[in-house]
N, C-alpha and C positions, 0 to 999 in steps of 0.2 A: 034340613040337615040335623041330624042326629047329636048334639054335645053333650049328652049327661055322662059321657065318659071321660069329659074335659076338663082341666082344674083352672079357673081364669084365675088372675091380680086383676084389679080396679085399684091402678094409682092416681088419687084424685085429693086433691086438697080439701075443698069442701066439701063436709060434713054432708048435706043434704044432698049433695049432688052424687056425692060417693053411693051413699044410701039408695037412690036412686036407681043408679047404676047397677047395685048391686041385685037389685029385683026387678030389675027391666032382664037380667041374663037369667034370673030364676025363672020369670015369666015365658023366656026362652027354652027355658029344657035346662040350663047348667045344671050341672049335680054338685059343682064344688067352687064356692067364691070367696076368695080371701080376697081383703083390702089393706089397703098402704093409706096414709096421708101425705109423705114425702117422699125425694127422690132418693136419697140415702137405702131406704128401709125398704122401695121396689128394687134398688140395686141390691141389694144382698139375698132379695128372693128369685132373681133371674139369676143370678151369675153362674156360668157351667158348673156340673153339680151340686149347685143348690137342692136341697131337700124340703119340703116332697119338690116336687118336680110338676112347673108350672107348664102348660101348652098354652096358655091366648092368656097375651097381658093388655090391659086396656091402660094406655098411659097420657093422661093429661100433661098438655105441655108447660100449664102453669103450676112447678108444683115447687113449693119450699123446701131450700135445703141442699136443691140439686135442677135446676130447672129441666123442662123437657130436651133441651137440644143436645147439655152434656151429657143429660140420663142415656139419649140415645147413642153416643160418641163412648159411652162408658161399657155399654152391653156389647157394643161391638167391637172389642178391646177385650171383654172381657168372652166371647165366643158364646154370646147367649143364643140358645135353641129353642127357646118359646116363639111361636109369631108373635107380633106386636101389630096393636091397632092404634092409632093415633087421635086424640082428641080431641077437641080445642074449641075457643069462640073465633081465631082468626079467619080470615075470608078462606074462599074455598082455592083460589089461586094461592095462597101462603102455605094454606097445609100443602098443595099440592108438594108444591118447593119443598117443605116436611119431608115428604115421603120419600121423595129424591133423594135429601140427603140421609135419611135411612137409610137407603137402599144403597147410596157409595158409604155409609161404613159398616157393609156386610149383615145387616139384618133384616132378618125376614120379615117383611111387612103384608099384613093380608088388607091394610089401606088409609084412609081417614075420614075422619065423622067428626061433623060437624055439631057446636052445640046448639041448642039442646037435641039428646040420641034421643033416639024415638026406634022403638022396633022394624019403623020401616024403614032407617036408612041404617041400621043397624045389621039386618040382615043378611042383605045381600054381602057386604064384607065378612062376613061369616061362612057365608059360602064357601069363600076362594081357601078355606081352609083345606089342609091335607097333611095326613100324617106324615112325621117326616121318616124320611129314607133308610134305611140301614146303608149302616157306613160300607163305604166299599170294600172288597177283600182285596179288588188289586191296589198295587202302588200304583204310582202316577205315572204316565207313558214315559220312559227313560228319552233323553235328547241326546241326540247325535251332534259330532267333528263334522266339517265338510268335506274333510275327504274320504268319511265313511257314508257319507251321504251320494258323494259322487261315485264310489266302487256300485251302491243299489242303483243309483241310474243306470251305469253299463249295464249292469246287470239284469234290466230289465223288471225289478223286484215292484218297482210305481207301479200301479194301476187308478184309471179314471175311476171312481163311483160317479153314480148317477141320483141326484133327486130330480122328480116327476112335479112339474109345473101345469097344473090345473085351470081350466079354463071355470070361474064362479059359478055363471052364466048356466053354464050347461052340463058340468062334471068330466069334461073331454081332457086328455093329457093332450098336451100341447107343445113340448118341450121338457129336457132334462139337463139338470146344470152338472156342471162339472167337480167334483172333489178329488184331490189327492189322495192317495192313502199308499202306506207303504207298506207290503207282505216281506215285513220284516223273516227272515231264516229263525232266530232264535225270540222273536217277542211279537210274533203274530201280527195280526195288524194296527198301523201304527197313523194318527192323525198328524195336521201340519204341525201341533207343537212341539214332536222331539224334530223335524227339520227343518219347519220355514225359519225362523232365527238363524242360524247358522248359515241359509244362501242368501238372506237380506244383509247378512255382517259381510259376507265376500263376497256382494254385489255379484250374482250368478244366479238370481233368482228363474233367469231366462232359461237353466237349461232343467229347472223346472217345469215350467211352460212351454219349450219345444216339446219333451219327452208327454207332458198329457195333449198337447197339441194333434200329435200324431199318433198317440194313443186309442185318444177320444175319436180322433176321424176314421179310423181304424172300424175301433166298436161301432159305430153310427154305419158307416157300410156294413157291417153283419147283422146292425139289425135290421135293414133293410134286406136283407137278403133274406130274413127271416119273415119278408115282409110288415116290418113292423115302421114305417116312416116317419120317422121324426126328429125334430131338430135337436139341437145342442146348445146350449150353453157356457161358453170358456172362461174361467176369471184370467185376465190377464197382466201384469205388472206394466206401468207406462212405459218404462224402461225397455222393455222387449218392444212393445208399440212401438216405440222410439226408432228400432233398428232400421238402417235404410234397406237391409234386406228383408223386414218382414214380410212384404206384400207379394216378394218372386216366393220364397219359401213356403209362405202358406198356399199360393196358387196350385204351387209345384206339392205339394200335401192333397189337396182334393182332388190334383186329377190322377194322384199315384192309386188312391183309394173310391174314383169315382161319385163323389161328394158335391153336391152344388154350393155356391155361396149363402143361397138364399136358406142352407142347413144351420148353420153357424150364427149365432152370437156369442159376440164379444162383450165381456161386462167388465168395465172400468171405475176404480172406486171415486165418487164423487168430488175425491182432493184434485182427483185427477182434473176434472175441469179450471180447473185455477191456472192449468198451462195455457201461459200466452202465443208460446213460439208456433208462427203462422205454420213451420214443417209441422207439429205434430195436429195442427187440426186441419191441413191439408191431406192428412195421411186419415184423418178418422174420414173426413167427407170422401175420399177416394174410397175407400172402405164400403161406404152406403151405397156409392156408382155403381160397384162391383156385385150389389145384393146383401153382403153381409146386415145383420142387425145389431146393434148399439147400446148395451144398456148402462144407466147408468146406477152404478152396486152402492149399497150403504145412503140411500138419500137423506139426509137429516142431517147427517154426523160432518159433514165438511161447513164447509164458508162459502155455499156457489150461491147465488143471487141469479132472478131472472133475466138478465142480460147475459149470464156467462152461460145459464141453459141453454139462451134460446142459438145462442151459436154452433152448440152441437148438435148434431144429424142424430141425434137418440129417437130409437125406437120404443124404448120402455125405461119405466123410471122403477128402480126396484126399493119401493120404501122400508127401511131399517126395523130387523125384530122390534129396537127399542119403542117404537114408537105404534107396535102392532100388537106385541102381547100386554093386557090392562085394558087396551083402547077400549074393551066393552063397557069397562064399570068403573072408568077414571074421566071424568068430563075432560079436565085439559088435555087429555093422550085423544081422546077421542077428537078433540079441535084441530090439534095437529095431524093427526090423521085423515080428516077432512079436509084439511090444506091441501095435503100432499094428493090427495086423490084429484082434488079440483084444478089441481095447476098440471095435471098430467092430460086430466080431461081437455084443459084452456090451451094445450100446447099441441092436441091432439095424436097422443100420445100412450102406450097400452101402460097399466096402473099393476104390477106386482108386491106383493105383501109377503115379507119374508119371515121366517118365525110365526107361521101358524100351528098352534100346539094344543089346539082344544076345540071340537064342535061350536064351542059361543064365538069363539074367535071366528071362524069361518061362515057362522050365519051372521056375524055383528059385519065382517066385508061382505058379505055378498048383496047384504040389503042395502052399503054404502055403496056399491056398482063398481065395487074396482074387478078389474079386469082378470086375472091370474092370482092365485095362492100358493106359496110350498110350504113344508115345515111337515114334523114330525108326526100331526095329525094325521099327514097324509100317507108318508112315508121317510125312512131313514134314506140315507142314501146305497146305493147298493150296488155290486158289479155289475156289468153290462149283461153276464148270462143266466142272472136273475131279474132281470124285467123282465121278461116275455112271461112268466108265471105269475106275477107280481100285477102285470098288465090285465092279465084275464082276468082276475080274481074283483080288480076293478071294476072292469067293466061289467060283469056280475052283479055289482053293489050299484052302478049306477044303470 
């Protein structure tokens, strides 16, 4: 990677290690390194416009005056736009933790290095750098009342997008999940955050869920028709699961549209399993009698343990972006990651990786052996009557 366009900070206490530091990034390529010996004096040259204008600061966590942890609590507070590289002599489990808490009070972290840096573990967190973004022109999607929310339901205004579920293995689509999105009349199209809030406050999220339900099965029958076969994937609310009608309803849904069960999965958020009530894990096992498939959304982020897994009929276990993008070049993401792979493999079970958003990312799973990839890599999510060109172009590439 090319940085002599780069201006670094080296906030480093001592003297010889600063020095150090400071010709290990010349030996690099830097074109431009200014140092600090405290945290005060790097606060004042990161803080939003700050002059000249810092891109990669190198912050020791031991540093006088201001130590690393508030330095960090203080940049992001103060809306610092340099990435930050983290330091330190502690273990490699402690920076990890580090970075975490970087990364919950909003700063950009390209990682941590351990002492003593040396060019080769120096590097590669160099890499992960990239210019930042031009700030957006639009405002932020405006949020909708529920009951302007419920006039687009009648209205038919919803539609399903679709992202394309990858088979590692072999490059094959497999499957496409389900996204809301609302063609809004006057603000185009609009994602779940100007409406999911508003039918979780009026507990109605279901007629959410019915309307992509029969939406979704809808498109899936034309794509078929277009001879293009393949399944689906619905996120669902437990709360709609819950219904004692869901199971006539949704039968009465695939045979209106011609759709088999074994087309459908159902993905339920990992909190979800923490339900004891024997109706709602009688209704999921009913569920798998019938063909549907099972997954379970967000793995990481809940409290389930393997006895509360092993009681549901899951077909695929879909493990959480968080614990998927990094996982190349952060040992403990990549541990966890591993976990997750291996208890899917132990329960024999298919392995999905959510938040795939880079080439490394998709060869760092695929030589892990999980099963299925999606994410941006691949593709965005996209109407039903653009997959089928979407589709070719694919399979072209593989």
């Amino acid at each position: 990677m090319d940085i002599a366009h780069l201006h670094f900070l080296v906030a480093q206490a001592d003297l010889s290690g600063r020095r150090a530091l400071v010709a290990l990034l010349s030996q690099l390529g830097a074109g431009q390194v200014t140092d600090v010996a405290d945290g005060p004096a790097a606060l004042q040259m990161l803080e939003a416009g700050a002059t000249p204008l810092v891109n990669v600061a190198l912050i020791d966590l031991d540093l006088p005056g201001m130590d690393g942890l508030t330095l960090l609590r203080r940049l992001g507070d103060a809306r610092c736009t340099a990435r930050l590289i983290v330091t330190g002599a502690q273990p490699a489990g402690l920076l990890f933790s580090v970075e975490t808490l970087a990364e919950a009070f909003g700063i950009e972290l390209l990682g941590a290095v351990a002492w003593p840096v040396t060019a080769i573990s120096l590097k590669p967190v160099l890499e992960n750098y990239t210019p930042l973004p031009r700030p957006a022109l639009t405002s932020p999607e405006p949020r909708f009342a529920f009951e302007q929310i419920g006039i687009g339901l009648q209205h038919r205004q919803f539609e399903p997008y679709f992202q394309p579920k990858i088979e590692l293995a072999t490059g094959q689509v497999t499957g496409l999940e389900v996204f809301a999105r609302w063609n809004h009349p006057d603000h185009g199209v609009l994602g779940p955050a100007s409406f999911i809030d508003a039918l979780v406050e009026a507990g109605r999220v279901d007629f959410l869920d019915w309307s992509m339900i029969e939406l979704s099965v809808e498109r899936r029958r034309w794509l078929l028709d277009q001879g293009i076969a393949i399944a689906i994937s619905l996120n669902i609310a437990p709360e709609t699961l819950a219904q004692p009608t869901f199971v006539s309803r949704m039968t009465a849904c695939l045979e209106r549209h011609g759709v088999e069960a074994a087309d459908v999965t159902f993905e339920i958020s990992e909190s979800s399993v923490l339900n004891t009530d024997p109706d709602f894990i009688e209704r999921l096992v009913r569920l798998r009698m019938m063909g549907f498939g099972l997954a379970i959304d967000d793995y990481g982020t809940g409290r389930s343990n393997l006895q509360l897994l092993a009681r549901i009929p899951f077909t695929e276990l879909k493990i959480d972006r968080s614990f998927v993008d990094g996982a190349s070049r952060r040992l403990p993401l990549s541990t966890v990651l591993r976990s997750c792979l291996s208890l899917a493999h132990s329960l024999e079970r298919k392995s999905v990786a959510v938040g795939v958003e880079t080439r490394r990312d998709w060869d760092f799973l695929q030589a892990l052996g999980c099963t299925y990839a999606q994410g941006y890599h691949i593709a965005n999510p996209m109407p039903a009557t653009a997959f089928p060109a979407w589709l070719s172009d694919w399979r072209q590439y593989f």
